[in-house]
C-alpha positions in Angstrom: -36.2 -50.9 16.8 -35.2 -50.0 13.2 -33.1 -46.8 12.8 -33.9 -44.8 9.6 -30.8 -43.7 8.0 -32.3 -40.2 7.3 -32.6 -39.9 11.6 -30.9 -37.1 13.3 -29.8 -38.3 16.5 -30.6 -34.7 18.3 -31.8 -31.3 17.1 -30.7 -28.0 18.9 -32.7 -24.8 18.7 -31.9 -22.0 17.8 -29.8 -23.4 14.7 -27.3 -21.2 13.7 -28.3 -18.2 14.9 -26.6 -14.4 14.9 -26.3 -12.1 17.8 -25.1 -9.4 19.1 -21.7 -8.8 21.2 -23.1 -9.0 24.5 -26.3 -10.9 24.2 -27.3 -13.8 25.8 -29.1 -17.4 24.7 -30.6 -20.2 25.9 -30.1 -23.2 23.5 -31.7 -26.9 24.0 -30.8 -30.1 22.6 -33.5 -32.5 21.9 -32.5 -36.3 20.9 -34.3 -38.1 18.8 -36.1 -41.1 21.0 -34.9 -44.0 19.0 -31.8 -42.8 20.6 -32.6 -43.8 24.0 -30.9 -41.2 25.3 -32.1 -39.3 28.7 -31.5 -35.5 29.4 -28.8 -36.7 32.2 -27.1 -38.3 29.7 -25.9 -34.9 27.7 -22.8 -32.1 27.8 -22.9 -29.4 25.6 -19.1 -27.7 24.4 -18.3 -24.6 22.7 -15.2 -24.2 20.6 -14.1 -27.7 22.4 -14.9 -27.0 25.8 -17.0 -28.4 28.2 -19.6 -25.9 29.4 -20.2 -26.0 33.6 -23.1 -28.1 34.2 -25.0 -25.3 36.4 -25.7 -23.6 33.3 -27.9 -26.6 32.3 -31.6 -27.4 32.8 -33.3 -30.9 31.9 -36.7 -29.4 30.0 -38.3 -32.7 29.6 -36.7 -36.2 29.3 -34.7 -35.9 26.3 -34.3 -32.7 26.4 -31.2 -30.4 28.2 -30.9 -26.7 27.5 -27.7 -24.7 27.9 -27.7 -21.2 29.1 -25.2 -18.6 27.7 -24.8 -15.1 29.0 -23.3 -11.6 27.7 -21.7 -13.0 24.8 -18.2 -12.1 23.3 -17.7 -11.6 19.6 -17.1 -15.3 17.7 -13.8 -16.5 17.8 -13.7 -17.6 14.0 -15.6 -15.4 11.2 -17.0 -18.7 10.2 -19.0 -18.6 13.8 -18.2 -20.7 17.7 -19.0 -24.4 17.7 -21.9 -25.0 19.9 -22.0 -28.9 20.1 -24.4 -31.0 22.1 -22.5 -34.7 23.1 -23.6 -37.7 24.4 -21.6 -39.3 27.5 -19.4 -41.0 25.9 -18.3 -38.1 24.0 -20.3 -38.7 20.1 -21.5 -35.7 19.1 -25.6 -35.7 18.2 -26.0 -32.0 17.2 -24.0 -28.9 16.4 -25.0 -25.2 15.5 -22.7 -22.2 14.6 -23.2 -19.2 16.9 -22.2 -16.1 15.1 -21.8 -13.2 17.4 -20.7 -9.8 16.2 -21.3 -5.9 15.2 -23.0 -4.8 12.3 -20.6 -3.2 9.9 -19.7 0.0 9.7 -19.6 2.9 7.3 -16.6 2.0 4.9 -14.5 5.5 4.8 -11.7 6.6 3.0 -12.0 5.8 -0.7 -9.3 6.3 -2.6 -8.9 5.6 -6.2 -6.6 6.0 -9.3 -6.1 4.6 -13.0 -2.9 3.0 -14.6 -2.0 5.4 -17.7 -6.0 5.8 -17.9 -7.1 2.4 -18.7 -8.5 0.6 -15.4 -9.3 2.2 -12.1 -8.1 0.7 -8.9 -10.3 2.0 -5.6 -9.3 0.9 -1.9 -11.2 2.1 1.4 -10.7 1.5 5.1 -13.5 -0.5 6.9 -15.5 1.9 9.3 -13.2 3.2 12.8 -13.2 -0.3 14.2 -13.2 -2.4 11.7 -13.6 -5.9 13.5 -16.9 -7.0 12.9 -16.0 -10.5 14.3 -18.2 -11.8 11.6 -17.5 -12.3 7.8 -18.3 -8.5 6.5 -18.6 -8.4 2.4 -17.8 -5.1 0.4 -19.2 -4.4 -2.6 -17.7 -1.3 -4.6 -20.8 0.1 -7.2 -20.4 2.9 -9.7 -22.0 4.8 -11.9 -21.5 7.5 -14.6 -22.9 11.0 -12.5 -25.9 12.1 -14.6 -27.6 9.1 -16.7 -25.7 5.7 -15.5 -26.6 3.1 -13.7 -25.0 1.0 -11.3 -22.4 -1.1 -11.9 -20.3 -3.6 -9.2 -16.8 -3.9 -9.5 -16.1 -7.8 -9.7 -12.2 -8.3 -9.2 -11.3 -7.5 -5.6 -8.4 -7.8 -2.8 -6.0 -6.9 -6.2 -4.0 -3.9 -4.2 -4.7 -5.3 -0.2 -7.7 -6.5 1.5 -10.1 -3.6 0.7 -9.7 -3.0 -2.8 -11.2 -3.7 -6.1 -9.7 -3.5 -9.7 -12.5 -2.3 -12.6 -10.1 -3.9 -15.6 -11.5 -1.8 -18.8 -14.9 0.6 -20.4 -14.3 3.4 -18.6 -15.4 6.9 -19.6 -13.5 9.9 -19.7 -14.7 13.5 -19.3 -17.5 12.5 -17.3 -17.4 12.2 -13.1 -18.0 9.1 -12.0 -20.0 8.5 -8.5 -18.2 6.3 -6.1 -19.3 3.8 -3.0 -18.7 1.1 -1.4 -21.3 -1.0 0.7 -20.7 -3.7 3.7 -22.7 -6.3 4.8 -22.9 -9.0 7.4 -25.0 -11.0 9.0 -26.0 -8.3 11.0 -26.9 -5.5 8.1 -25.6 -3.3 5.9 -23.9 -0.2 5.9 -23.3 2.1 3.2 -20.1 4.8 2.5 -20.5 8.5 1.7 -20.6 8.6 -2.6 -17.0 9.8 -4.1 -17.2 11.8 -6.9 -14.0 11.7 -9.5 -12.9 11.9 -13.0 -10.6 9.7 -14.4 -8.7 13.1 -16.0 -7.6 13.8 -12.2 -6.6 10.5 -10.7 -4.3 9.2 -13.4 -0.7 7.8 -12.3 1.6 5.8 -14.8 4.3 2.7 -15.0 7.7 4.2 -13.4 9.8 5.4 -16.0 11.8 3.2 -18.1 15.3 3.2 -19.0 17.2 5.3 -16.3 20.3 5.6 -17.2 23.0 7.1 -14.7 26.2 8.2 -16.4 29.5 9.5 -14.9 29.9 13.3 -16.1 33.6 13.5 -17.7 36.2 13.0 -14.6 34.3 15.1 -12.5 34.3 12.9 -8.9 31.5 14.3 -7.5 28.6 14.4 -10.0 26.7 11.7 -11.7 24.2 12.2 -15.0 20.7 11.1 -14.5 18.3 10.5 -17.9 14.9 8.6 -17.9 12.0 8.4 -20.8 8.6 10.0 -20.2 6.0 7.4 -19.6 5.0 5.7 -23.2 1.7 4.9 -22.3 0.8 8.3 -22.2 2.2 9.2 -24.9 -1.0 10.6 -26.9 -2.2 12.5 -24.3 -2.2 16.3 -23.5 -0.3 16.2 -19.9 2.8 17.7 -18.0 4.7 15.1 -15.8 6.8 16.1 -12.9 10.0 14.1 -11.6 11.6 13.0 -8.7 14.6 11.1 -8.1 16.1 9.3 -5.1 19.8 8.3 -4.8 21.4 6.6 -1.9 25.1 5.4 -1.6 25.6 1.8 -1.7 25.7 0.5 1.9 23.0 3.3 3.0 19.2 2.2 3.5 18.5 6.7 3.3 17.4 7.8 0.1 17.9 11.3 -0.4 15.3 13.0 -2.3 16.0 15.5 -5.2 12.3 17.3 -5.7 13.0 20.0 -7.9 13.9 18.1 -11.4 10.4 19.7 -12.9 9.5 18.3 -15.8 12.8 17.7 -17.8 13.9 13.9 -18.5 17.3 14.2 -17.5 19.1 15.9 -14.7 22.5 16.3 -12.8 23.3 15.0 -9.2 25.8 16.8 -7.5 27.9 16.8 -4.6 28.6 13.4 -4.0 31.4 11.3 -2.5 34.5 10.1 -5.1 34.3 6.6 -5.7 31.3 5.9 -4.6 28.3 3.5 -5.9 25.0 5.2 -5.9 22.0 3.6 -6.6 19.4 6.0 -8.0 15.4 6.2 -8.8 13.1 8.2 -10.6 9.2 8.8 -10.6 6.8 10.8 -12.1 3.7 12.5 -11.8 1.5 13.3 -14.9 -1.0 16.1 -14.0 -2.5 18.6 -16.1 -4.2 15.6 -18.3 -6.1 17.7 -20.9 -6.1 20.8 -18.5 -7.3 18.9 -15.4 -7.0 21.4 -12.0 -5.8 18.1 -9.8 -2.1 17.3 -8.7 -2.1 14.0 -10.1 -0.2 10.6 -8.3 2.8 9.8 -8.2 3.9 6.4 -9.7 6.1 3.8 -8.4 9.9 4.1 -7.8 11.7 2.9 -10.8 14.1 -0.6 -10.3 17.4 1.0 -8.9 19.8 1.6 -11.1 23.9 1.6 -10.2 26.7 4.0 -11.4 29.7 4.7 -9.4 31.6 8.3 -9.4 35.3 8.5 -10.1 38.0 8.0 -7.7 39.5 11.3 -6.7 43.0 11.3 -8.0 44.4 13.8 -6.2 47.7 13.3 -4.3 46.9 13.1 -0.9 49.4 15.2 1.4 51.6 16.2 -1.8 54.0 19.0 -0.6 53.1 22.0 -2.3 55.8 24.9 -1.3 53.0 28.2 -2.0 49.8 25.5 -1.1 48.5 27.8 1.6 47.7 30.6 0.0 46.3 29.0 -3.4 44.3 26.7 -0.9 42.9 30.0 0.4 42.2 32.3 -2.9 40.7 28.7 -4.4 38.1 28.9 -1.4 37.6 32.2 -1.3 36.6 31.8 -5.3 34.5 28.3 -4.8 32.5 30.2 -2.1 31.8 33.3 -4.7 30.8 30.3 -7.2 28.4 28.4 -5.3 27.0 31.8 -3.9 26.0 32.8 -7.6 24.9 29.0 -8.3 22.7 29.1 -5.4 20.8 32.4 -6.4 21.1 31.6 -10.2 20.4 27.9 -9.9 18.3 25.3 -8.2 17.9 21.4 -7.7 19.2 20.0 -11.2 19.2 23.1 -13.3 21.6 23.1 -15.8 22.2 26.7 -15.6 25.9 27.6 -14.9 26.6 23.6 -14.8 28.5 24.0 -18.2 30.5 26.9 -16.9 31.2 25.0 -13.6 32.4 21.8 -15.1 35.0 23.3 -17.7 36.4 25.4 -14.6 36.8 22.0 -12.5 38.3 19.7 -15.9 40.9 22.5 -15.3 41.3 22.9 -11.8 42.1 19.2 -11.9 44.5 18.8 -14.8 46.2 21.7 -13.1 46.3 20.1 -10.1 47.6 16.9 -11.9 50.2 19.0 -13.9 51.6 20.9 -10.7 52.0 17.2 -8.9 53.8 16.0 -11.8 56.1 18.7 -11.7 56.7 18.5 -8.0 57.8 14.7 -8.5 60.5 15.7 -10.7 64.1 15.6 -9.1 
């Protein structure tokens, strides 16, 4: 007999259908009778393999039915292969199964804006998170009082769960936050984030850090940085931080307390050393907003070395002991006052401090000179 083109050689029921983790199905596989195909002469196969032939049942002549019980979730998002064969091994019919979980709550919004031009918002997909099946998020906002809802269109732009809204933003007016999942198997909706822009603003790193050696001193390095440009016409405080770490170290050591000046003084470091040294900032206080602000990114690293100490190691020095003892007994009294006077890169006392070291060591120099004489 003539084949129509337009002929299916089989047709399984249920095509393509969604279920629960755990659920069970019985699917059959009819073949189209100018196929002269029996029952007897069927397999089915999911993912590839062969299914046991005592879960079958012949339903009519052409007709075989599989039977699949408590189901695990699919092994692909785009759902298992469920694939009815003839004996030879052509395949007549296929259908996706897609077994899975509705989604869950998304929780955890968090959002912020680049030097207050775009907002950026990222979540966490419900506790569990695996779905098994494809799960879509949608992020929707809208201005508090009289908006209405918008969708954010450019996602995955900072990780999996997060969506970028580029521009048209207002300021001085909360906006209401949420983001919605769906599957195959419903929808589930966040709880509704309130925020201003004013409070969530962070900025590029700072530019141009510049690390300077201070004089001779071996121990100190001189840190300076711009405030971020972009925020330039704005009403805002920033706060700094710096990290330094020495050249073969992968530990950062983390200087808090720079406040709000652009430049500051690193201390008590190792002679002849290579640092590497970062800086970031935090603008808060954006036209007299209550909230901490967010920290930026870390600057690039920038190099400096300190000096090489150039003091004569082991030099004989006839009344060394007891200098070596009044010149501790005085450091200690310094630092004591520093401490209570000072903190973190205040310059307070720095000045006083360095002219009293410039002559510590060109006394030191002088005195070794003098010893080498015959």
């Amino acid at each position: 007999p003539f084949i129509s083109p337009a002929a299916d050689p089989a047709v399984i029921s249920p095509q393509d259908p969604t279920l629960l983790i755990g659920s069970s199905l019985v699917a059959t596989c009819t073949v189209s009778p100018d196929f002269h195909l029996k029952a007897e002469d069927l397999y089915w196969t999911l993912n590839g393999r062969r299914l046991p032939a005592a879960s079958y049942a012949a339903l009519g002549p052409t007709t075989l039915s599989v039977a699949l019980a408590r189901l695990n979730g699919s092994k692909q998002q785009s759902g298992d292969n469920l694939v009815c064969h003839s004996r030879d091994g052509g395949i007549l019919a296929g259908s996706c199964l897609y077994v899975g979980l509705p989604p869950e709550k998304p929780v955890n919004i968090t959002c912020w804006s680049k030097n207050m031009k775009d907002l950026t918002c990222k979540w966490a997909p419900g506790t569990e998170g695996e779905t098994f099946l494809h799960t879509n998020y949608t992020l929707k906002y809208k201005l508090r009082w009289y908006g209405r809802d918008n969708t954010c269109q450019e996602y995955h732009t900072a990780g999996p769960y997060s969506c970028h809204i580029p521009k048209d933003l207002a300021l001085f007016t909360p906006y209401e936050i949420w983001v919605e999942a769906s599957n195959r198997l419903g929808v589930a909706v966040s709880d509704v984030i309130m925020l201003d822009i004013l409070d969530v603003v962070t900025t590029d790193p700072p530019s141009d850090v510049h690390v300077s050696r201070v004089g001779d001193l071996e121990d100190q390095l001189s840190v300076r940085w711009s405030s971020p440009p972009a925020l330039k016409d704005f009403l805002f405080q920033a706060k700094y931080q710096i990290q330094y770490r020495v050249e073969d170290s992968s530990e950062w050591k983390v200087v808090d307390d720079v406040g709000n000046q652009t430049s500051c003084r690193l201390a008590g470091l190792r002679p002849g050393t290579v640092y590497f040294v970062q800086v970031r900032c935090n603008p808060f206080g954006i036209y007299g907003s209550k909230k901490a602000g967010i920290w930026s990114d870390w600057s690039n690293p920038t190099a400096a070395s300190t000096p090489r100490s150039e003091r004569a190691a082991g030099g004989c020095d006839p009344k060394g002991g007891e200098q070596n003892t009044t010149l501790r007994r005085e450091l200690k009294q310094f630092f004591g006052w520093v401490k209570k006077h000072a903190y973190g890169c205040s310059n307070l006392g720095i000045k006083l401090y360095d002219q009293w070291r410039v002559w510590l060591q060109k006394s030191h120099k002088t005195r070794n000179q003098v010893g080498k004489e015959p």
